[in-house]
N, C-alpha and C positions, 0 to 999 in steps of 0.2 A: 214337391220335394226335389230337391238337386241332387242328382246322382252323377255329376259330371265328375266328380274326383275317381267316382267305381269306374264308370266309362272309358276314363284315361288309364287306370291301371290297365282294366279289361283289353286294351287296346293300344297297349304300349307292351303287353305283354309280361306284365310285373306283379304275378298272379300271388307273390309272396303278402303283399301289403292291405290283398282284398281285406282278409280279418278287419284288420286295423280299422279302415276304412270304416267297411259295416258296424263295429261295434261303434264308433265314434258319432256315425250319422246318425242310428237306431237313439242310442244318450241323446242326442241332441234335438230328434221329434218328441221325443217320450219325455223333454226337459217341457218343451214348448206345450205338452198337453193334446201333438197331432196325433190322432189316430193313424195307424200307419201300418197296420198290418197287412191292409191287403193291398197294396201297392210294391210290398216290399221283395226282393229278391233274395228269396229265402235260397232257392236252390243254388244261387251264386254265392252266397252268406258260408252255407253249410259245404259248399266245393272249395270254401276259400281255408274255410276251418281243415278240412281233408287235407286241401295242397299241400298247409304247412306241417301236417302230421301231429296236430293239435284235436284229436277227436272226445277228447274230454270239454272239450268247448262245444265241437258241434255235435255230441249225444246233450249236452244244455240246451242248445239252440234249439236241436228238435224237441223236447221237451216243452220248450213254449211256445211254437208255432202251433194258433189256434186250429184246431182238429178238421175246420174244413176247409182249410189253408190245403193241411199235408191230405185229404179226400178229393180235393177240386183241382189240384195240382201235379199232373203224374211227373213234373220233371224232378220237384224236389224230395216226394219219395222215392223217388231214382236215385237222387242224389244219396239221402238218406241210405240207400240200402248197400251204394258204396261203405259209406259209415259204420253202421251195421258189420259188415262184414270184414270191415280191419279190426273193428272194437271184439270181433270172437276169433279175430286170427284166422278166417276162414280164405287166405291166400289165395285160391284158386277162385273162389268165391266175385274177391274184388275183381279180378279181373272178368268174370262173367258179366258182374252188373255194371263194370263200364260197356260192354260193348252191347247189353240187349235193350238200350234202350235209345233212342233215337232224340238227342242231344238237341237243343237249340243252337242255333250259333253261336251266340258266347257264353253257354254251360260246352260246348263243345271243344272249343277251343282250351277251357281251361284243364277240362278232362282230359284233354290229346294228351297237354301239358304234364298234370298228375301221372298219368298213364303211362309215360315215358321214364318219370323221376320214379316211380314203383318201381319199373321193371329194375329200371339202375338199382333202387337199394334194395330190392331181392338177390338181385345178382350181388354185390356186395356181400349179403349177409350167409348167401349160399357158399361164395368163395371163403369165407370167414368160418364158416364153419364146419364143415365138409371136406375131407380130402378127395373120395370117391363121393357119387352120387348116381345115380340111375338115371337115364334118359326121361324115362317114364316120370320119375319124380322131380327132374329138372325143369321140364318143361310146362307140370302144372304149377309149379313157385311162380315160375314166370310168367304163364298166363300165353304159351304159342306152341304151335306143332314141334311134334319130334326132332323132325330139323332142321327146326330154326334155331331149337336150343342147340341141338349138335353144335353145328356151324358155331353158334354163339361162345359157346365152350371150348372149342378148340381155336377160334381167334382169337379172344380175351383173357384166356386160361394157361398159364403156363403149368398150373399145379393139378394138372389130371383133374381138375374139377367135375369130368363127364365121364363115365366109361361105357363103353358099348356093349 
C-alpha cells in the first residue's frame, strides 16, 4: 500500500489534507478488493478528522475500525478519546487526553499541531463570549496553569477577558 502522499502531507506539515488523503486511499484499497485494515493508520486517519474539526467523520471512522484494531492499538484509542471528548464538549478533557498519552512521532507531531489550533480557538471563542471570566475557569478552557492564562489574557486581551 503507498502511503507516500500521507507521508508528504505528515511531513510537509499540511495536516489539513490528511482526511482527504485517507478517505481517498482507504476507497481505492476497498475499490481493489485489498484488505487493509491492519496496515492502516487509523490513529493518523482519526487525528486528521480531529485537526480539521470534522468529528462527525471521525466518531464514523471509529465506528468501523475493527474492534481489535482500536484493543491492540493504544495510540488510536488515544486518538479516539481526543474525539470523544470534543464530541461531549468536555474542553478541559481534550486537552488531558492530548497530553497523557505518549504520541508516536507523527501522531505527535500532528497533535502538537491540533493542540496549538485548540487553544487559539478556545481562546477565540472565550474572547467572543465573555467579557469577565475567572482565572480558574480560563485556564481549564485552555487547557494550562493559572498563569499562563493570566499572562495570556492580559497580552492578547484588550477586553478584560481575565480578572483576578
Amino acid at each position: 500500500m503507498d502511503f507516500s502522499s500521507l507521508t508528504d502531507a505528515l511531513s510537509s506539515q499540511n495536516y489539513a489534507k490528511i482526511p482527504d488523503i485517507c478517505e481517498t486511499l482507504m476507497l481505492q484499497v476497498a475499490a481493489q478488493g485489498i484488505a487493509f485494515q491492519d496496515d492502516w493508520p487509523y490513529a493518523i486517519h482519526l487525528l486528521g478528522h480531529i485537526y480539521v474539526n470534522d468529528i462527525n467523520s471521525a466518531r464514523f471512522l471509529w465506528k468501523t475500525i475493527p474492534v481489535a484494531i482500536k484493543e491492540s492499538r493504544p495510540e488510536v484509542a488515544a486518538a479516539w478519546k481526543i474525539g470523544q471528548n470534543l464530541w461531549t464538549r468536555d474542553y478541559a478533557g481534550v486537552h488531558d487526553a492530548i497530553h497523557e498519552f505518549n504520541w508516536s512521532p507523527e501522531a505527535h507531531c500532528i497533535v502538537a499541531a491540533f493542540s496549538e489550533l485548540y487553544t487559539k480557538r478556545m481562546f477565540d471563542l472565550l474572547v467572543s463570549a465573555y467579557s469577565t471570566i475567572s482565572i480558574q475557569d480560563a485556564a481549564l478552557f485552555l487547557g494550562m496553569n493559572e498563569d499562563d492564562a493570566t499572562n495570556l489574557g492580559r497580552g492578547a486581551c484588550r477586553h478584560s477577558l481575565v480578572r483576578d
